[in-house]
KEDRENZA-835915 format. One record per residue (C-alpha): x, y, z. Coordinates in steps of 0.1 Angstrom, whole numbers. Each point is the difference from the previous one (the first is absolute). Example, Ala and Ser with C-alpha at 12.3 -4.5 7.8 and 13.67 -1.06 7.14 Angstrom:
% residues 2
NODE     c1     c2     c3
NODE    123    -45     78
NODE     14     34     -7
% end
This chain:
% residues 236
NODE     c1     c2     c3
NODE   1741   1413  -1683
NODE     -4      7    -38
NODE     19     38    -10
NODE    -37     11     -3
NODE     -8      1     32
NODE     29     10     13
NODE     12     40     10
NODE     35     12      0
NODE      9     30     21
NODE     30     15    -16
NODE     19     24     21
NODE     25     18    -23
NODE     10     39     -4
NODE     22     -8    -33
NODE    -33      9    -32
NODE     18    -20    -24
NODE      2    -28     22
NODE    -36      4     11
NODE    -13      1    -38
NODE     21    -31     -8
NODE    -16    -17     27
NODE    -32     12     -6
NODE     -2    -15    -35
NODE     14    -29      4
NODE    -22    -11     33
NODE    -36     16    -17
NODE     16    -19    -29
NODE     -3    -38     20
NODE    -38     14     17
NODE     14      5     29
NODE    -17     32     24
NODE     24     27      5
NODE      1     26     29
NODE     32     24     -4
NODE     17     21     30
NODE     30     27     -5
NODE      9      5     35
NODE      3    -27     33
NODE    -25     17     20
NODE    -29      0    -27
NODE     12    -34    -10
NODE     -2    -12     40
NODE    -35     14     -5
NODE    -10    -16    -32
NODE     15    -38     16
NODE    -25      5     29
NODE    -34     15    -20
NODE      8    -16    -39
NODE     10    -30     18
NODE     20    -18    -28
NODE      9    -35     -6
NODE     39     16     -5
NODE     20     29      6
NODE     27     11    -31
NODE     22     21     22
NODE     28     20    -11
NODE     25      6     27
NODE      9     40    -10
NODE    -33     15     10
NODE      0     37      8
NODE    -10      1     34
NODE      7    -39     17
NODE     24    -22     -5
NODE    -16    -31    -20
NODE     16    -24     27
NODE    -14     19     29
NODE    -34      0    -22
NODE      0    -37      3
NODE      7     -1     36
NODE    -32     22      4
NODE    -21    -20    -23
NODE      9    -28     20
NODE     -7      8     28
NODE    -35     -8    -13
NODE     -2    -18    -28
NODE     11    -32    -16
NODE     -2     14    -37
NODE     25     -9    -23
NODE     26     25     -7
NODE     23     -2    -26
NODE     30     27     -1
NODE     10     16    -34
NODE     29     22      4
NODE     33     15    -20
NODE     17    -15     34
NODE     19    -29    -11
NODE     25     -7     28
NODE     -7    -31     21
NODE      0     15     32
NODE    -31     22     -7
NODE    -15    -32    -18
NODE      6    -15     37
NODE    -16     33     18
NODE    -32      1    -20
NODE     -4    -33      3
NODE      9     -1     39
NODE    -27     27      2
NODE    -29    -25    -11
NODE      1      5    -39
NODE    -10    -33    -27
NODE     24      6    -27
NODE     28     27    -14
NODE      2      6    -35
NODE     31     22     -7
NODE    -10     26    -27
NODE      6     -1    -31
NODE    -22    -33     -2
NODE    -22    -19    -25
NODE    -37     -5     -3
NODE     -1    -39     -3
NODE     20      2     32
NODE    -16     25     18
NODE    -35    -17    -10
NODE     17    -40     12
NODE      4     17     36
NODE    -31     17      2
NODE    -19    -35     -6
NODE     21    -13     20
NODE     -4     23     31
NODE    -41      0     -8
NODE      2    -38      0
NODE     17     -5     33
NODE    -23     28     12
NODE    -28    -24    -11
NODE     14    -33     17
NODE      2     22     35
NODE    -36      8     -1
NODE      2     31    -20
NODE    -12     36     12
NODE     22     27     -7
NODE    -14     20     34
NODE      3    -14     37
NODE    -30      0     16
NODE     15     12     27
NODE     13     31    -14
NODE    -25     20     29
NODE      0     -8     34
NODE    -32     15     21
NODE     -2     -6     39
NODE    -27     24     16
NODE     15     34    -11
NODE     36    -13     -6
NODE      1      0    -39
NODE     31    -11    -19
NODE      5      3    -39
NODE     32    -19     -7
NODE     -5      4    -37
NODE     -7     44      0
NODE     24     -1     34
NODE    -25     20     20
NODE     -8     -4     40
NODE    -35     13     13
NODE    -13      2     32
NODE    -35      6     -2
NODE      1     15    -33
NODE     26     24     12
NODE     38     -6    -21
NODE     28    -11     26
NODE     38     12     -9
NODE     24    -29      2
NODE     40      0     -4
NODE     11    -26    -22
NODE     10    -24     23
NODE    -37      8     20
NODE    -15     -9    -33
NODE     23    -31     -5
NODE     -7    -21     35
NODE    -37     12     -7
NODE     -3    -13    -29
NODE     15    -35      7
NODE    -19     -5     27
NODE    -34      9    -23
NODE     10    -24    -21
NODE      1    -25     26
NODE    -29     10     21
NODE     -6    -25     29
NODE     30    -15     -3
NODE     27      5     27
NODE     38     11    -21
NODE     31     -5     23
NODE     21     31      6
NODE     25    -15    -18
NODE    -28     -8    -33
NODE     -5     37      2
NODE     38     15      7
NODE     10    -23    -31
NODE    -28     14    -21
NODE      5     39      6
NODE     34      1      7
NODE     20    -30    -12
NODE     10    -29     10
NODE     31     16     22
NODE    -22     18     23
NODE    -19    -32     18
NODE     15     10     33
NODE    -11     36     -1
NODE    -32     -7     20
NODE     -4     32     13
NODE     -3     15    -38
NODE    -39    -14      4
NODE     -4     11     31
NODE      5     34    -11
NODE    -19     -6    -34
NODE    -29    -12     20
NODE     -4     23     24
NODE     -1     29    -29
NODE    -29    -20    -16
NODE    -17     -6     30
NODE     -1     40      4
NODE    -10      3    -33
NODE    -30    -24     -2
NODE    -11    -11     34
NODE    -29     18     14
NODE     20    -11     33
NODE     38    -11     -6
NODE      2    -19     35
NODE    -30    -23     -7
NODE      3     -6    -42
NODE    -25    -13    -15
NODE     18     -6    -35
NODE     35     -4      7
NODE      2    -27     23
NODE     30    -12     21
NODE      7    -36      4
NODE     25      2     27
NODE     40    -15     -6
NODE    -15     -8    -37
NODE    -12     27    -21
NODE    -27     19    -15
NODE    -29     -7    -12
NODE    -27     23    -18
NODE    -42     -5     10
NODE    -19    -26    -24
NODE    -12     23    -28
NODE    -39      6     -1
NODE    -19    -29    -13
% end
């Protein structure tokens, strides 16, 4: 992909910062789309959908490592991490959490731009497209927007705890498939907890409540008994 076709999402509170980045990336042709905060950047990942995120760890309002947890819950788009954080440990974290590349500010351009090709390239090889198309899940009037983090029934907004939100969203992203308890104990709570069976149990039965017209008969959260969960076969 040639910098002309390609937009940059950069997610970065710090002006000076934004204004360096701006002229330098309008200066190689590339398409810029700027965010100050996480939650308008989360926003601009899912509608601008950019062929890479710029994202500074020190936002305002979300921490840029839990920022690239949520993008990837949905997306594949490369992410590169710019951040006054220079210690390896939250080098390790960010890029634990799903992130490209770190880049420890200060940092030069040629360096900054090297990594960017890079991360556009390898984009390229894996097919390229920055957005998952299947960042919505639909199933009769179960709707699930992993990139906006919203859960409708029939139009109608359904409140989930974190966790709620967490097994929901796995199992969206793997709709159809069966996930083994311990697949989804390792995922939401760590690896330590693949014993804790009855943590799902629980979890389930809350969503059940929550988005079964009849919790003792799902029709979207489906039981595959001594095994796991899975979640109905999207529409289409």
């Amino acid at each position: 992909m040639s910098s002309s076709q390609a937009t940059i999402l950069v997610i970065e509170d710090e002006d000076p910062i934004r204004r360096f980045l701006r002229v330098m990336l309008e200066a190689h042709r590339y398409r810029l789309v700027e965010s100050t905060t996480g939650k308008d950047g989360l926003l601009q990942a899912a509608t601008a959908q950019p062929d890479l995120i710029i994202l500074d760890l020190g936002l305002p309002d979300i921490d840029g490592v839990e920022l690239t947890r949520q993008i990837r819950e949905w997306s594949h788009v490369p992410i590169i991490i710019v951040s006054a954080r220079g210690r390896e440990q939250d080098k390790v974290v960010a890029l634990d959490a799903g992130a490209d590349d770190y880049l420890t500010k200060p940092f030069g351009v040629s360096e900054l731009m090297a990594r960017l090709r890079v991360a556009l390239r390898h984009s390229a090889e894996k097919g390229g497209g920055a957005m998952d198309d299947k960042s919505v899940f639909e199933k009769d009037d179960l709707r699930i927007d992993l990139a906006r983090r919203e859960v409708s029934i029939a139009g109608k907004a359904i409140h989930l705890t974190p966790n709620e939100y967490r097994i929901l969203s796995i199992l969206a992203k793997h709709a159809g498939r069966v996930l083994t308890h311990t697949q989804l104990l390792k995922d939401v709570w760590g690896p330590g907890s693949a014993h804790e069976t009855h943590y799902l149990r629980v979890y389930m039965n809350q969503l059940r409540q929550k988005i079964e017209a009849d919790p003792a008969q799902p029709k979207y959260l489906i039981t595959e008994p001594g095994v796991g969960y899975r979640l109905a076969e999207r529409a289409g």
